[in-house]
Chimera marker file (.cmm) of the C-alpha trace (Angstrom):
<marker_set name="trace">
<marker id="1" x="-1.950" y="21.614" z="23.319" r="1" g="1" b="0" radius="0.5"/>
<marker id="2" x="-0.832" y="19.088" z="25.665" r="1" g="1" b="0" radius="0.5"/>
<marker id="3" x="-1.372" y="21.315" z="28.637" r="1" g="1" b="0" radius="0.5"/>
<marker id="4" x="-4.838" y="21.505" z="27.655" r="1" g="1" b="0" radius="0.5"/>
<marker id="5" x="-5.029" y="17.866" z="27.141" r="1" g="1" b="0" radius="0.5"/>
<marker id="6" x="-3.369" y="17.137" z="30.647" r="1" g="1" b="0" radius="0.5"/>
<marker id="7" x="-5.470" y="19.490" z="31.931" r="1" g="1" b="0" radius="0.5"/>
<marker id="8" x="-8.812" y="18.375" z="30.490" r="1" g="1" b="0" radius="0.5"/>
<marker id="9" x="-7.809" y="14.604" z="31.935" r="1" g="1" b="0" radius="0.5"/>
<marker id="10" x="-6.806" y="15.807" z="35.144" r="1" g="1" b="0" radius="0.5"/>
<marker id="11" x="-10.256" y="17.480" z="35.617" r="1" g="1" b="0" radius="0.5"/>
<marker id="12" x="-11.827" y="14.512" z="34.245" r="1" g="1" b="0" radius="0.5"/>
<marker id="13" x="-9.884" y="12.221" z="37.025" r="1" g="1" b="0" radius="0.5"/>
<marker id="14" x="-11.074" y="14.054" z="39.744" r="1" g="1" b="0" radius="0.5"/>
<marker id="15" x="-14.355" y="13.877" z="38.731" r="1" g="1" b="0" radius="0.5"/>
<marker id="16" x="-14.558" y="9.909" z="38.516" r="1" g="1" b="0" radius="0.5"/>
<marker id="17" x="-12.951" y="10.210" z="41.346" r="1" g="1" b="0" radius="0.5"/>
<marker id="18" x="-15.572" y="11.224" z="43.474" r="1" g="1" b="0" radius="0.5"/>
<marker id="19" x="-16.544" y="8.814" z="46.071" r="1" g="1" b="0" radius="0.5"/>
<marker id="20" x="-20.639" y="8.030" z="47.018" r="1" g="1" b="0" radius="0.5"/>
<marker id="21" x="-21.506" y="9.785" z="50.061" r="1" g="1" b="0" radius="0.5"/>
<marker id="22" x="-24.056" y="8.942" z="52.935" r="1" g="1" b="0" radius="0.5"/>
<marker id="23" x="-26.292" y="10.873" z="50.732" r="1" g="1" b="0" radius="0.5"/>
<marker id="24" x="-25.985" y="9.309" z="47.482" r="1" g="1" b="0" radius="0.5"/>
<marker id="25" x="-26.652" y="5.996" z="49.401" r="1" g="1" b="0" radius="0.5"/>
<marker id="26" x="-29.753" y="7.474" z="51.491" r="1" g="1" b="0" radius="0.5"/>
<marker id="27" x="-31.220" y="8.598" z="48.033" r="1" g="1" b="0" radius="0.5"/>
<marker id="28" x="-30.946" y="5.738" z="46.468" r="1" g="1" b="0" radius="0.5"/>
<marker id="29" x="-32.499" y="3.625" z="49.230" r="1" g="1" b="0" radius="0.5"/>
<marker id="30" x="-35.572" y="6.012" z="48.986" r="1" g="1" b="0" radius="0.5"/>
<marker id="31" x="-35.422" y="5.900" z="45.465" r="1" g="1" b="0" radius="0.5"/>
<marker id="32" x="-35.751" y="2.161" z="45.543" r="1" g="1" b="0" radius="0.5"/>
<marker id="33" x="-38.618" y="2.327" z="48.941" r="1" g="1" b="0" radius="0.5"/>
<marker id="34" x="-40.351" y="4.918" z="46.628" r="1" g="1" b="0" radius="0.5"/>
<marker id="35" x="-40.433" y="2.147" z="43.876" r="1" g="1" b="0" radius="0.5"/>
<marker id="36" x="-41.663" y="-0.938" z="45.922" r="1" g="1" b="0" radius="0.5"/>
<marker id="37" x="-44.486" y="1.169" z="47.673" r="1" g="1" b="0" radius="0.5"/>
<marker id="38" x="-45.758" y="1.427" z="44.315" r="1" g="1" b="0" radius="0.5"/>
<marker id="39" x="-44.894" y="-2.072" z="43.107" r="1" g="1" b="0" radius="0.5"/>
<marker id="40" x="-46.340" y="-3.753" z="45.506" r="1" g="1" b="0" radius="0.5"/>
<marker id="41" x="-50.138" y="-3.149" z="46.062" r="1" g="1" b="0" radius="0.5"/>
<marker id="42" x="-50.148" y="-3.023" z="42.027" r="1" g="1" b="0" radius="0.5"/>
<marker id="43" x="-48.870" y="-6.446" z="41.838" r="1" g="1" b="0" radius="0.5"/>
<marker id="44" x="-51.037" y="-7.496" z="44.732" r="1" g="1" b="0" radius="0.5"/>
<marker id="45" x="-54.000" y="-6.237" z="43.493" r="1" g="1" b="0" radius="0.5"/>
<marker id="46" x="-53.822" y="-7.997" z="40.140" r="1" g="1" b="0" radius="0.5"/>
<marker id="47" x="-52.877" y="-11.326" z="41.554" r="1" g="1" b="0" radius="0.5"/>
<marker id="48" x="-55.728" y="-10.928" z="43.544" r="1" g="1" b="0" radius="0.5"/>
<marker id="49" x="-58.045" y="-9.777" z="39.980" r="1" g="1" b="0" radius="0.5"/>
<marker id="50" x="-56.686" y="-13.035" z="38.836" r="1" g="1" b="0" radius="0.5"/>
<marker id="51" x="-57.345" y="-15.209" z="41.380" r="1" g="1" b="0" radius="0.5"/>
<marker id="52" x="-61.191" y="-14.188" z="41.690" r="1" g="1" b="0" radius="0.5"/>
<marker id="53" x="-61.320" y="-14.241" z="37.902" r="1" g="1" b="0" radius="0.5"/>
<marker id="54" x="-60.402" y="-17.634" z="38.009" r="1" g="1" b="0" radius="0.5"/>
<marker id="55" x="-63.119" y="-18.411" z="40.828" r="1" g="1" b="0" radius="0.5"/>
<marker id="56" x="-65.635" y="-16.879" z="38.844" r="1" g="1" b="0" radius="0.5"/>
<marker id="57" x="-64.440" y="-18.915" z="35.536" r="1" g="1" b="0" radius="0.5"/>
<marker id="58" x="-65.195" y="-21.807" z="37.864" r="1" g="1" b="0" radius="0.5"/>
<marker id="59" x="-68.462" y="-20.990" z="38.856" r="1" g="1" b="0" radius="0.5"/>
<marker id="60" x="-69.800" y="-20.130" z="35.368" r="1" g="1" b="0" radius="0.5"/>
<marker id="61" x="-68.294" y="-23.282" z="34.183" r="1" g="1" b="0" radius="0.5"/>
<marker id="62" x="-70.253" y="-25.158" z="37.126" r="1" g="1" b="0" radius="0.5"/>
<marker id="63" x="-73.452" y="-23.139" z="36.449" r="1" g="1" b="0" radius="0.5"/>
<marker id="64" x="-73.258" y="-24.213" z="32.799" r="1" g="1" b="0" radius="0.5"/>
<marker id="65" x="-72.964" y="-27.791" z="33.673" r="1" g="1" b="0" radius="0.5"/>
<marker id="66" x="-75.708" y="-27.478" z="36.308" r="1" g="1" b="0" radius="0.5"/>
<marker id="67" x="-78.169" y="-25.779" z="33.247" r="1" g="1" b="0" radius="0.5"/>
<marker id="68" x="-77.312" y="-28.834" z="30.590" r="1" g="1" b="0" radius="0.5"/>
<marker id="69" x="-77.884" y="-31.318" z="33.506" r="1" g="1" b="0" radius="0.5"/>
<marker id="70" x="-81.640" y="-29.609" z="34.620" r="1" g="1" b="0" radius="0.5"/>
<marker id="71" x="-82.307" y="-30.025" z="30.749" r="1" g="1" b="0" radius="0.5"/>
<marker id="72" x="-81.641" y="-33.618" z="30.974" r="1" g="1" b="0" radius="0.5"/>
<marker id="73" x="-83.986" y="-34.098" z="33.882" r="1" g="1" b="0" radius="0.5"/>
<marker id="74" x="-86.709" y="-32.112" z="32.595" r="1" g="1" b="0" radius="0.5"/>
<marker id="75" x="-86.508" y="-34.206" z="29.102" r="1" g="1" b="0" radius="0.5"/>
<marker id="76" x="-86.714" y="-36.892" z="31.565" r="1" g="1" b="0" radius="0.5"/>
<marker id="77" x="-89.550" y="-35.968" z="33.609" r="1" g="1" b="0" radius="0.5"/>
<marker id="78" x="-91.649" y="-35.123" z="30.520" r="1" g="1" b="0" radius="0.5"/>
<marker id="79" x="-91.246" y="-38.359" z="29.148" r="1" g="1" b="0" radius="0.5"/>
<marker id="80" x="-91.736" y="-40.851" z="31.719" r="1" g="1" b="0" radius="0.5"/>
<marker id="81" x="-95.117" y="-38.392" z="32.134" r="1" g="1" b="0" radius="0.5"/>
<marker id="82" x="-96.099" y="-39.031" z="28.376" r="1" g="1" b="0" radius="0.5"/>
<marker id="83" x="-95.176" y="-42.574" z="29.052" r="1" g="1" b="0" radius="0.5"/>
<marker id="84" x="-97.029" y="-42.604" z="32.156" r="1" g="1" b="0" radius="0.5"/>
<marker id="85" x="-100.215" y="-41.209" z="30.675" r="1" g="1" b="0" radius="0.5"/>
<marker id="86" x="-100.186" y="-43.417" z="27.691" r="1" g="1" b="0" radius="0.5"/>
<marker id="87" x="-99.626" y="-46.783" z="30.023" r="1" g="1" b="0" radius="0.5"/>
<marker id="88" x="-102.267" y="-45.339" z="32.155" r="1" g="1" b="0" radius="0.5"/>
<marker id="89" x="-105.121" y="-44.708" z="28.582" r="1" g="1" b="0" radius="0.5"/>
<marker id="90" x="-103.924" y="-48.605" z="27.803" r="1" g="1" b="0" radius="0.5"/>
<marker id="91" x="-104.638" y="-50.077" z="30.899" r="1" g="1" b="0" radius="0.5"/>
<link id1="1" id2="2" r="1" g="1" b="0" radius="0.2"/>
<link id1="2" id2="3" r="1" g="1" b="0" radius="0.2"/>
<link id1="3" id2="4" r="1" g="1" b="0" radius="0.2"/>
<link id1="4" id2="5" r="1" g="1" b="0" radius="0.2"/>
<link id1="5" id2="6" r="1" g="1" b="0" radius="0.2"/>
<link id1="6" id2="7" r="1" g="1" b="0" radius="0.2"/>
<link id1="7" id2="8" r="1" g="1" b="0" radius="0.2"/>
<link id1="8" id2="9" r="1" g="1" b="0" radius="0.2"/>
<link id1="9" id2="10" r="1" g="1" b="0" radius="0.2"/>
<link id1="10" id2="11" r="1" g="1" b="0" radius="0.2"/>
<link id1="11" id2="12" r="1" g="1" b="0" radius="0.2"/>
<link id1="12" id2="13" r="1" g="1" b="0" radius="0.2"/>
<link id1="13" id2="14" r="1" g="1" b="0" radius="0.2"/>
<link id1="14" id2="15" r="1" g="1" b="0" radius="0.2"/>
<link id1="15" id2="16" r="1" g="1" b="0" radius="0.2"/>
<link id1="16" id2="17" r="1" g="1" b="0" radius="0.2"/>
<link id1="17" id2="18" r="1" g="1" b="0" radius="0.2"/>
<link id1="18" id2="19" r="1" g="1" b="0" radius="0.2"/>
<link id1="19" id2="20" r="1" g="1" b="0" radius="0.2"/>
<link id1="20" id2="21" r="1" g="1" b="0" radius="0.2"/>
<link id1="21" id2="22" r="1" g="1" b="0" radius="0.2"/>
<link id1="22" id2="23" r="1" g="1" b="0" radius="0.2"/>
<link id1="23" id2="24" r="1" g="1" b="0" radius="0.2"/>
<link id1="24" id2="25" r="1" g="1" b="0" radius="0.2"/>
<link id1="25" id2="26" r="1" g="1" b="0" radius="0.2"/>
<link id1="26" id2="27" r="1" g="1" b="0" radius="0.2"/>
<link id1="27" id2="28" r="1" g="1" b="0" radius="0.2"/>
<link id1="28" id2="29" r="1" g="1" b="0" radius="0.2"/>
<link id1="29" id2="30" r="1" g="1" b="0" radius="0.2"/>
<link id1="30" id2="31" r="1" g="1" b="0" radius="0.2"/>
<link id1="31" id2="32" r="1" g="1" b="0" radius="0.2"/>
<link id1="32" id2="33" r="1" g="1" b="0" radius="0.2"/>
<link id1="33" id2="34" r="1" g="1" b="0" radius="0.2"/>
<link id1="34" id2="35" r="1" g="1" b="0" radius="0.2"/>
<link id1="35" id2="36" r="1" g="1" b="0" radius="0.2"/>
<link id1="36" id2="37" r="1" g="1" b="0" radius="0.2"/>
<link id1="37" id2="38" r="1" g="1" b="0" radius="0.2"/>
<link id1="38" id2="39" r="1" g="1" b="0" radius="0.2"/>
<link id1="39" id2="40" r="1" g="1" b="0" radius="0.2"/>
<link id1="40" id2="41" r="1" g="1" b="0" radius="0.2"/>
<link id1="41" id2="42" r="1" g="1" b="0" radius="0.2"/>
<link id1="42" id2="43" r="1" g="1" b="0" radius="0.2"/>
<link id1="43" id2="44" r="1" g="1" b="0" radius="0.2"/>
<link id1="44" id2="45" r="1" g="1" b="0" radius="0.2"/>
<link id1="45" id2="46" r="1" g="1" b="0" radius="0.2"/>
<link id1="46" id2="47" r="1" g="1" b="0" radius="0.2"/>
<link id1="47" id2="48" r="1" g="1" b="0" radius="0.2"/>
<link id1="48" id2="49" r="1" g="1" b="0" radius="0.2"/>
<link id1="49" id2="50" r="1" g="1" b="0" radius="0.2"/>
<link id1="50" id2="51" r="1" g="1" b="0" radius="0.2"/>
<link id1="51" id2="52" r="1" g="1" b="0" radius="0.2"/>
<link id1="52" id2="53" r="1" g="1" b="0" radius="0.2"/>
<link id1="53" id2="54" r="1" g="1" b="0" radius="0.2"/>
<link id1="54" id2="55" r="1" g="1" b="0" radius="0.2"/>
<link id1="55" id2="56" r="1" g="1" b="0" radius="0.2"/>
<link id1="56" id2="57" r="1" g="1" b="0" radius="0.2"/>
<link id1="57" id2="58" r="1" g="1" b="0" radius="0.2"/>
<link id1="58" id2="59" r="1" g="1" b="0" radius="0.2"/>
<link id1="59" id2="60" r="1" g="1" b="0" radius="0.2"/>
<link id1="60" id2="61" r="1" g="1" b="0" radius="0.2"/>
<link id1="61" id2="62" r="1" g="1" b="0" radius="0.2"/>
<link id1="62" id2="63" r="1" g="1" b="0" radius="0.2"/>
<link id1="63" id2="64" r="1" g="1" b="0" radius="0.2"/>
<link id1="64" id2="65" r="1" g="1" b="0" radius="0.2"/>
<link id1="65" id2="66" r="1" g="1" b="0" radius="0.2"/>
<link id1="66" id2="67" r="1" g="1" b="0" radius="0.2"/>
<link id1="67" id2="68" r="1" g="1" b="0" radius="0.2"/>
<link id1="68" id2="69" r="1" g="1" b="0" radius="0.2"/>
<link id1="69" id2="70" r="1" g="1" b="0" radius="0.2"/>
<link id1="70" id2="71" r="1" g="1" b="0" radius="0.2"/>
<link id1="71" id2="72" r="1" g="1" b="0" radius="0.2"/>
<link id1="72" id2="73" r="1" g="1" b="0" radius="0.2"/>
<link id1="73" id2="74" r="1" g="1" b="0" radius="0.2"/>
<link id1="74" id2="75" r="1" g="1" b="0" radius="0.2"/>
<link id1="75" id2="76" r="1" g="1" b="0" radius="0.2"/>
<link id1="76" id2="77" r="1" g="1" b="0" radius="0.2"/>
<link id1="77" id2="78" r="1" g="1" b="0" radius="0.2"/>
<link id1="78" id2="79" r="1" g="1" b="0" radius="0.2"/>
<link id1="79" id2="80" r="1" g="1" b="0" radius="0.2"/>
<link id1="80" id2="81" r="1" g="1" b="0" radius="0.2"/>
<link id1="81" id2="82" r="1" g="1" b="0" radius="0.2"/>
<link id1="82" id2="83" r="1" g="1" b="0" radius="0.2"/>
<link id1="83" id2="84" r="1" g="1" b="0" radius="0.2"/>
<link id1="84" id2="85" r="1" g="1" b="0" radius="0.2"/>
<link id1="85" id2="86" r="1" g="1" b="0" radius="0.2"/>
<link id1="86" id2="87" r="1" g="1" b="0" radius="0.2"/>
<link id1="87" id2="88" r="1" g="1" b="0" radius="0.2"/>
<link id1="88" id2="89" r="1" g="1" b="0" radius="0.2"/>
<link id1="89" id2="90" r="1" g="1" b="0" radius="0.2"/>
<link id1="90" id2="91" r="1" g="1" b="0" radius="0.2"/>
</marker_set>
């Protein structure tokens, strides 16, 4: 029984052991390159979704503003023309 146990830790020391070769390390690095290749235009490309979502936000919100403000005027316009017509029947 203890042979078997000596044994089985023996094996089991040999195994941890084992030291990282040049391969282990060149995998790992392409691992990793593998990784960032597909990292990075996917993180590029959303920051760059983001960025013209927020431009077109923006615009809409300018648009918008630009609508209410041509409303104004054309209240505007309309009455100094009723006021214009009526000052115009008086005199």
């Amino acid at each position: 029984m203890r042979e078997e146990r000596n044994e089985l830790l023996s094996s089991f020391e040999e195994i941890g052991s084992a030291e990282p070769t040049v391969k282990d390390l060149v995998m790992a690095l392409l691992i990793i390159a593998i990784v960032f290749a597909f990292l990075v235009p996917k993180i590029y490309i959303s920051n760059q979704i983001y960025y013209k979502s927020r431009n077109i936000n923006k615009l809409l919100d300018n648009y918008e503003i630009l609508k209410e403000e041509h409303r104004i005027l054309k209240r505007k316009i309309e009455y100094a023309q009723f006021k214009n017509q009526i000052l115009g029947t008086i005199f």
